[in-house]
C-alpha positions in Angstrom: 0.0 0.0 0.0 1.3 3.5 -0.7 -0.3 7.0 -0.7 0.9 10.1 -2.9 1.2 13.6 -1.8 1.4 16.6 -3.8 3.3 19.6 -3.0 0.7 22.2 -2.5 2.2 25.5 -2.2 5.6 27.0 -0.7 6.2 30.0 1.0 9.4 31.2 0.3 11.6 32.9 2.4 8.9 32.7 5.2 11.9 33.5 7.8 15.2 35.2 6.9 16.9 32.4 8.5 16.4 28.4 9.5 13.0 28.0 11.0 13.6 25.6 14.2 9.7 25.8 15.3 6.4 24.9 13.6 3.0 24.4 15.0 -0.3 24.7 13.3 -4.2 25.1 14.3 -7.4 24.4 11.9 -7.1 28.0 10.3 -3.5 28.7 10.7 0.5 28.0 10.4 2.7 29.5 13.0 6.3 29.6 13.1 9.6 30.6 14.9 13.4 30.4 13.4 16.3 32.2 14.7 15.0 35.7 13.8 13.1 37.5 16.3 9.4 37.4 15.1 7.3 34.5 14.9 5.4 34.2 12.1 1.5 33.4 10.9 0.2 32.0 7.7 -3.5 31.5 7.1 -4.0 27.7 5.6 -7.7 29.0 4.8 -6.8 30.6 1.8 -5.3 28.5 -1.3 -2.2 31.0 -1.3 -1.1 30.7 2.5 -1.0 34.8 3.4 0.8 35.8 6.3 -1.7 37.3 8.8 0.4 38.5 11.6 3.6 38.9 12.6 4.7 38.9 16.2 7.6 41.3 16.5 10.4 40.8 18.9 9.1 37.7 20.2 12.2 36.4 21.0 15.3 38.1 20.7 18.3 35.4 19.8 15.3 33.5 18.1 13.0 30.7 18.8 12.9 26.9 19.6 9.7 25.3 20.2 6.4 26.7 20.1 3.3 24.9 21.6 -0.4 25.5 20.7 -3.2 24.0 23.1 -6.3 21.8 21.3 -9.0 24.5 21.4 -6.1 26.7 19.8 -7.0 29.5 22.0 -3.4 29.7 23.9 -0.3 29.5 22.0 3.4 29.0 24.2 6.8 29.9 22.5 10.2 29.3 23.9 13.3 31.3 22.7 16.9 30.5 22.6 17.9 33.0 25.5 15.7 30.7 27.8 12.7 32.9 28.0 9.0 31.9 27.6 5.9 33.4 26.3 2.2 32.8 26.5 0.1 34.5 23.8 -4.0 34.2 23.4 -6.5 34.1 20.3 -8.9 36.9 20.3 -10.2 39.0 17.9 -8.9 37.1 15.0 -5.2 37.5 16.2 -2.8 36.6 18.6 -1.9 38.6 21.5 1.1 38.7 24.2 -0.9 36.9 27.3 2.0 37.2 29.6 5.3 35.9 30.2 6.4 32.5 32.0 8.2 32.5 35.6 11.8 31.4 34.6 15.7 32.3 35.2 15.8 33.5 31.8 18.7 31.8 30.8 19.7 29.4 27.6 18.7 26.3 28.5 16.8 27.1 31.9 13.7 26.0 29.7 13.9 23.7 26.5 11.0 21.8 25.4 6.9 22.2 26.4 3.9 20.6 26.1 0.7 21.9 26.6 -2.3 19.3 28.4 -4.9 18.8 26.3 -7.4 21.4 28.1 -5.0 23.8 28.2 -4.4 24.2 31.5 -1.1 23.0 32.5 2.0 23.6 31.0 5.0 21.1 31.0 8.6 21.9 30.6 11.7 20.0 30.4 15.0 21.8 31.7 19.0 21.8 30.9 19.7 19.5 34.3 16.8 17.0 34.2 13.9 18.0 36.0 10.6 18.9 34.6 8.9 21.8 35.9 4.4 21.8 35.7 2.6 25.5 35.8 -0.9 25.8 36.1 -1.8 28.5 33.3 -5.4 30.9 35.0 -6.9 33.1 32.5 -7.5 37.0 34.7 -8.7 40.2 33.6 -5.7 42.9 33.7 -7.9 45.5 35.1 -5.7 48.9 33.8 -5.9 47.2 30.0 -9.5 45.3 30.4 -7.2 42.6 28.2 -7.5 38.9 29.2 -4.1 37.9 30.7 -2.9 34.3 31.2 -1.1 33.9 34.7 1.4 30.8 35.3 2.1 29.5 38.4 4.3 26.9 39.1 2.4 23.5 40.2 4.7 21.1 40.5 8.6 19.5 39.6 10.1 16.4 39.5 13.6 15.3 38.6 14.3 12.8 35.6 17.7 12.2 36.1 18.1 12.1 32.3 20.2 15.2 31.8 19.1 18.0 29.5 15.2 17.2 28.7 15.4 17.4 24.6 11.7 16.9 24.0 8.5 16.4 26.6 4.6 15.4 25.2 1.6 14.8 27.7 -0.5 12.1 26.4 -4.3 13.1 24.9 -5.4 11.6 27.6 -3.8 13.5 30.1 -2.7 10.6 31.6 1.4 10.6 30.7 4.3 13.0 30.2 7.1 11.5 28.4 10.7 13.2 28.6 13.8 11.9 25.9 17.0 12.8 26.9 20.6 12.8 24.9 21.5 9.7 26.3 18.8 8.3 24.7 16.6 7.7 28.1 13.0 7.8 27.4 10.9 8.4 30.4 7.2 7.7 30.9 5.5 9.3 33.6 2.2 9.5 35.7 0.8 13.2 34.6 -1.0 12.8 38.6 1.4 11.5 40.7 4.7 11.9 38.9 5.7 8.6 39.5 7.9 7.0 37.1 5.7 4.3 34.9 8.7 3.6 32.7 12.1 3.6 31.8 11.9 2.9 27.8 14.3 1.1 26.0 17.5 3.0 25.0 17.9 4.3 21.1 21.8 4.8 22.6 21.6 7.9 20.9 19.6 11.7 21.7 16.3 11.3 21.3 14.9 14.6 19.8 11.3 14.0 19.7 8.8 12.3 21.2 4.8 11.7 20.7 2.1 10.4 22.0 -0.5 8.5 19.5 -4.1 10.4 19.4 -5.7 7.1 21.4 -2.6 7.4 24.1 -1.7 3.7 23.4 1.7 4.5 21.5 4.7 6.8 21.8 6.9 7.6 18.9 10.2 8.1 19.1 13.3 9.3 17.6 16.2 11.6 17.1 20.1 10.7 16.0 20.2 7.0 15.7 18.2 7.7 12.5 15.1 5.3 14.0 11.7 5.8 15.4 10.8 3.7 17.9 7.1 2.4 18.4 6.4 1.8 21.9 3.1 0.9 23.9 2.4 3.3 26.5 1.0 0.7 28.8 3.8 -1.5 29.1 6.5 0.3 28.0 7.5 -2.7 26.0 8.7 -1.5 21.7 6.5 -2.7 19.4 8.1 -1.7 16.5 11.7 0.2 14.9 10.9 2.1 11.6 13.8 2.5 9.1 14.3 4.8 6.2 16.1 8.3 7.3 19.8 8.9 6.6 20.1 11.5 9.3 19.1 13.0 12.4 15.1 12.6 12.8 14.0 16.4 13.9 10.4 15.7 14.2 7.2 13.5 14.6 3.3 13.8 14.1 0.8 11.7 14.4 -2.4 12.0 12.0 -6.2 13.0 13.2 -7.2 9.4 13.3 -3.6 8.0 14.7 -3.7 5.7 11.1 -0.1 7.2 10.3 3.1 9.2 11.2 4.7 11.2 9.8 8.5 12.4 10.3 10.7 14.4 9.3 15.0 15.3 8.8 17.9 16.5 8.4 18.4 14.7 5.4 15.6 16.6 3.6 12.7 13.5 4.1 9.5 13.8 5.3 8.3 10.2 5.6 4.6 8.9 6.0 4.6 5.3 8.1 1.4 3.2 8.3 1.4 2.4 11.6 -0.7 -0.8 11.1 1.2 -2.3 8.4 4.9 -0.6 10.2 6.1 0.2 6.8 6.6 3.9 4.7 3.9 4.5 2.6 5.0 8.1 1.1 8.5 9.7 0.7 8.5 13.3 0.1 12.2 14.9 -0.6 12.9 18.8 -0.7 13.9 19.7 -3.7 17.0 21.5 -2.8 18.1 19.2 -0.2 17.4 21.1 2.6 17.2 19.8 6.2 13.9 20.2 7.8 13.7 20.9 11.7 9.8 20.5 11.8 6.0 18.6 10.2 3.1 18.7 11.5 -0.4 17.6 10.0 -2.7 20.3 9.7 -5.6 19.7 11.8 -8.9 19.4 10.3 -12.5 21.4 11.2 -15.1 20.0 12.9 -17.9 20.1 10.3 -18.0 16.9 8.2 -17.3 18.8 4.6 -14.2 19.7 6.5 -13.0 16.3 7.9 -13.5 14.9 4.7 -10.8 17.6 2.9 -7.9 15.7 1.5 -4.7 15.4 4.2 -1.9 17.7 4.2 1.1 18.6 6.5 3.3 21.5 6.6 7.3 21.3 6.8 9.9 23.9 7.9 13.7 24.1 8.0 16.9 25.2 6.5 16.6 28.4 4.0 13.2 29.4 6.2 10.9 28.2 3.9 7.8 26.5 4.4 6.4 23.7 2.9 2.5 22.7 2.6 1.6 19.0 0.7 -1.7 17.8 0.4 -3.1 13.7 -0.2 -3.3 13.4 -4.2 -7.0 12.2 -4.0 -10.0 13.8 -2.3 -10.4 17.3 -2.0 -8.2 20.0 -2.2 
């Protein structure tokens, strides 16, 4: 079985340098390189617009960006170890407040947002995760909604610098990868440890829950995903096909395939039933790519039934949006 994508439209030169951070909601495309402003292209209109730009987000640039499932609270995390929260309203995106931190490289790496959008999870430079509980409050002097984060709770992994962190759908689970290839599989409620995965011997840069919290994905410099089930912590399958670091994972709506990307200029799309790659998609320039995600579907039925596509970023700053070759455009 194989499935064809089409490359649907690029937007050139979306950042003036490599774009390290992609994320995506049901209307929009918004990303972070190692410029200053994050960026946000509709994906309503056939010729991807930009729509905003968020100026001076980030001043040495930005690493990962996190959007919450209602899309209504957006996280980004820049190089010089600062974190900001940002909130839909009116059509745009607005500063919501900054996150408690030190404020230094490395004091906060990766983050995950629960799936109500409540809690916040972060992994660290020395190991431990840190939890705030994110309160929406009316600043009274602006009448603006702010988003308040207060920090709930921290545990230690003693897995070194925390490369990636994802709570499961279910709320259930935080996963942490590490560069020595520790994967580590949490209780979200207790922080007990559940698991201590299997070792890729090599960093793990990305980690991701399935959409029925049943399987993590894994991967990173051993050039491998790792399928694991999230119950017993036991690998169910090893996926091969990159020829270089794997950057990036995403599952699809219905958790039927994944999708990854590299630094070897591959975006690959596995069935996860059949444990086999079903669609290779190269850029055409060679270019590595640091991010993928699927774009996420509407809720009406005429929108769930539009044709799949995912979006890419990476080296150059250009983006990349590919569409299924059958169904609707």
């Amino acid at each position: 079985m194989s499935k064809q994508y089409l490359a649907q439209h690029t937007i050139d030169d979306a950042h003036q340098t490599d774009i390290f951070a992609i994320t995506a909601t049901s209307a929009q495309i918004i990303t972070g390189s190692g410029s200053p402003d994050l960026k946000v292209h509709s994906t309503v209109q056939s010729d991807f617009p930009q729509e905003q730009v968020l100026k001076d987000a980030h001043p040495l640039g930005t690493h990962h960006v996190t959007v919450s499932a209602d899309h209504s609270t957006l996280v980004s995390v820049g190089f010089g170890g600062e974190a900001k929260v940002w909130r839909f309203s009116d059509g745009i995106w607005k500063s919501a407040g900054d996150l408690p931190s030190a404020k230094k490289a490395g004091e906060l790496w990766a983050v995950a947002l629960d799936t109500e959008g409540k809690y916040l999870v972060g992994t660290t430079y020395d190991g431990r995760v840190n939890v705030w509980e994110l309160a929406r409050v009316l600043d009274e002097k602006s009448g603006e909604e702010k988003i308040t984060a207060q920090k709930f709770v921290e545990w230690e992994t003693r897995g070194g610098f925390g490369l990636a962190v994802d709570v499961s759908p279910d709320n259930a689970m935080t996963a942490t990868s590490h560069p020595s290839g520790n994967i580590y599989l949490f209780s979200t409620s207790t922080t007990r440890l559940l698991h201590s995965l299997p070792t890729q011997s090599a960093p793990v840069r990305m980690i991701k829950f399935s959409p029925g919290s049943t399987l993590l994905a894994a991967a990173g410099d051993s050039t491998l995903i790792s399928l694991y089930d999230a119950k017993s912590g036991e690998t169910v399958a090893l996926l091969r096909g990159h020829d270089s670091w794997i950057t990036s994972l995403d599952w699809s709506y219905t958790g039927e395939y994944l999708v990854s990307a590299s630094l070897d200029g591959k975006v690959k799309i596995w069935s996860v039933e059949t444990r086999t790659c079903v669609c290779t998609m190269t850029d055409g320039e060679g270019r590595g790519i640091w991010g993928v995600k699927w774009l996420p579907k509407g809720e009406t039925s005429s929108e769930r039934g539009k044709a799949e596509r995912f979006v890419t970023g990476g080296n150059g700053g250009s983006v990349g949006i590919y569409r299924e070759a059958s169904g609707a455009s």
